[in-house]
N, C-alpha and C positions, 0 to 999 in steps of 0.2 A: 504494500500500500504506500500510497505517495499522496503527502501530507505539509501545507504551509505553518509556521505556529503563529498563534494567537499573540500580533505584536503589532503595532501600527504598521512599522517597517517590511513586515514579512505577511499579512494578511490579504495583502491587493495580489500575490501570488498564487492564490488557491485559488482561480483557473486556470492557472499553467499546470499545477500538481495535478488536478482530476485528469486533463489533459495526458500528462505524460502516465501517470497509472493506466487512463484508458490503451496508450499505445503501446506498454510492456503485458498487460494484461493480452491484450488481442495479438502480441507477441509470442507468449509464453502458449495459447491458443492454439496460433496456427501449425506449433510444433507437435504441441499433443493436445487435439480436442476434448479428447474425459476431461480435462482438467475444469472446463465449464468455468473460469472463474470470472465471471462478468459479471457477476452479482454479488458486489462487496464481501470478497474476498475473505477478513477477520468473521464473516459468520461459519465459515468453513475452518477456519485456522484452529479450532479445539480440537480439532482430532488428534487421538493417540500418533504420539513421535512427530507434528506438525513442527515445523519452523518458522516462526513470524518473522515476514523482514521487512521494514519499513525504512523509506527515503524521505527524508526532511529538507524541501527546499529552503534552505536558509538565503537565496538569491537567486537571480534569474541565472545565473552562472556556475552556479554552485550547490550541490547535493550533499548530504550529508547521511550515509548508509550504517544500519545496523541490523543485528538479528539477535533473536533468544527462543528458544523453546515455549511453546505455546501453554506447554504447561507451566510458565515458571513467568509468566507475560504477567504484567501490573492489570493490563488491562487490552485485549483484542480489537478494541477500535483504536482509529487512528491517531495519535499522540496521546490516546486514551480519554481523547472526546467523545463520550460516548452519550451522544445527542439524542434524546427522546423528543418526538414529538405527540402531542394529545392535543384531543379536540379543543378548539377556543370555547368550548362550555363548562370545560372545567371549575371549579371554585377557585384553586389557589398551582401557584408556579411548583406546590409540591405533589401534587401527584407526578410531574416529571419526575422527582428522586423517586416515588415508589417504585416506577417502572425502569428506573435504571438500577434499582435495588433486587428486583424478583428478575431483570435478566441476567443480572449478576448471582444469587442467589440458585438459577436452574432451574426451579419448579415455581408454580404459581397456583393460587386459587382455582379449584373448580367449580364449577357452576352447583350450586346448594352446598357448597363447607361453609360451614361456620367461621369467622372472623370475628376478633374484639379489636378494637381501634380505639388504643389510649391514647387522650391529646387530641380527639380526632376535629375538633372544628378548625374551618370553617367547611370542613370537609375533603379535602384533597384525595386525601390516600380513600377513604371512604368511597368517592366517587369514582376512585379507578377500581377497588372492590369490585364495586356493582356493574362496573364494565364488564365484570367475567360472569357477572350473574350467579356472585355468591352472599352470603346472606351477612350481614353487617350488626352487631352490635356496637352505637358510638356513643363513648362517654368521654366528656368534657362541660365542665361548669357552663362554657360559651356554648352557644347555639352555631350549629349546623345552618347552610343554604337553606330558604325557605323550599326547595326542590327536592331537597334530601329528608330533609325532616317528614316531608309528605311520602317518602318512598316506600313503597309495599315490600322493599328488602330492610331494610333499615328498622332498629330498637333504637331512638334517642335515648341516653340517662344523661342528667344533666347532675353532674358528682364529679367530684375527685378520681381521678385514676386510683389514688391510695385508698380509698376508702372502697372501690368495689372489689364485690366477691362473686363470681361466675356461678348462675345456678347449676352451671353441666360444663362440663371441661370442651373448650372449641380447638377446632383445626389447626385455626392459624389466631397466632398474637401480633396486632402490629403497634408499634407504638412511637409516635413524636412530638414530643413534648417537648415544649421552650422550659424545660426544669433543673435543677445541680444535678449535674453527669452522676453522681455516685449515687443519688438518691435512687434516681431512674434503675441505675444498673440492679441496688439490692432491688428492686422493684420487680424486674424481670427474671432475677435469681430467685424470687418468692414464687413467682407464677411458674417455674423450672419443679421449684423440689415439690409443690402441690400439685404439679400434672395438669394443671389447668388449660393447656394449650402443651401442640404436636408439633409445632414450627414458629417459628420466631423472626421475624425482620423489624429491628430497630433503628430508630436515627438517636444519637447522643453528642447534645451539644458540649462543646470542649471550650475548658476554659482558655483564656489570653496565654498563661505561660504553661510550657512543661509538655506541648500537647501531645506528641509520641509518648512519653510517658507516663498520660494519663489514661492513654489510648490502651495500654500493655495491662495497667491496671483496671479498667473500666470490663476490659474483657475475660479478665481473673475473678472478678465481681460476679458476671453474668455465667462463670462456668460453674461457679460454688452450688448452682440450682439444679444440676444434672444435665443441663443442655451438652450437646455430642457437637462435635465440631465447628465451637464458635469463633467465628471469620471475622474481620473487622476489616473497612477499606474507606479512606473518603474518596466518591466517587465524581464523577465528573459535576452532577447538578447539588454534590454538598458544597455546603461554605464552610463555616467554621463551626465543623461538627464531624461524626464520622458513624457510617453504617455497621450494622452486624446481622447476621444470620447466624441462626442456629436451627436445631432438632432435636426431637426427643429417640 
């Protein structure tokens, strides 16, 4: 893949990059057709023993190449922008991190699993939920889009994330709360060792200093609950904060 970065000076370049990826692509092609790759290329690159390599136009004159194992890749989009797009009916700019969360993550909601969504107003993650046509429980003190609130998938509670308790343990936990990282995390480590939830995707805001290693800690927190391989990554559409997935 072939790739401008995000810089005043090097951004009026990314028509040349698509450009020249489209002519090593239709290159690589014409040599050996299986290859098929015309169609964004890093959705293929996870395959067992794959090599990602990516060219960084730093100038219209000048490339700059690299590769790493696909398994070992920060991230399989290009410079590790990895751009969601969602309908303009959304509520809020975060259902993008949901959907850059569960494509990172591998699996996703099916249509009737349960979901809890702590922190969930103004609705984001909720409303990409319902996109899969899974069934929503959201609690947060703030109210929800008047569209959401009204939704035949949707449980408003309007409470504390800490203070609620699950009548029946759900599929999936998601949770993104503007709250202290450590709270959150024993938060998500309570909802681990009471089984209340089968999978896990969190967002956890990071403080100003120390943030890798609060990041090392915040994920020592969430594993104390029984959670099985929990991942941490900030992702392309986090700021100053960082993702996790986990599983029972």
């Amino acid at each position: 893949m072939v790739w401008a970065p995000d810089a005043e000076a090097t951004s009026r370049l990314a028509g040349a990059a698509a450009a020249i990826e489209t002519a090593v692509l239709q290159g690589i092609e014409a040599q050996d057709p299986s290859l098929a790759l015309r169609h964004r290329p890093w959705q293929r690159a996870g395959a067992l023993g794959a090599i990602l390599v990516q060219a960084v136009l730093v100038a219209r004159d000048r490339i700059v190449l690299g590769e790493v194992s696909a398994e070992r890749a920060l991230s399989l989009a290009p410079g590790g922008r990895f751009r969601m797009r969602v309908r303009r009916s959304r509520p809020s700019r975060s259902a993008r991190k949901l959907e850059e969360a569960l494509a990172w993550f591998g699996v996703e909601p099916s249509p009737g699993e349960l979901c809890v969504d702590l922190g969930a107003a103004p609705g984001g993650w909720s409303w990409a939920l319902l996109e899969r046509r899974a069934r929503v429980i959201a609690v947060d003190p703030g109210r929800l889009r008047r569209d959401l609130m009204e939704h035949r998938g949707v449980e408003y509670l309007s409470q504390s994330a800490f203070r609620f308790t699950p009548s029946t343990p759900a599929d999936w936990l998601f949770c993104d709360m503007a709250w202290r990282p450590h709270e959150v995390a024993e938060l998500l480590a309570k909802w681990g060792r009471r089984r209340w939830a089968s999978l896990l995707v969190a967002n956890l805001k990071l403080p100003m200093r120390r943030k890798a290693a609060n990041v090392e800690e915040l994920r020592g927190i969430v594993a104390t609950g029984g959670w099985r391989d929990v991942r941490s990554r900030q992702l392309y559409h986090d700021r100053d904060e960082v993702t996790v997935t986990a599983h029972r």
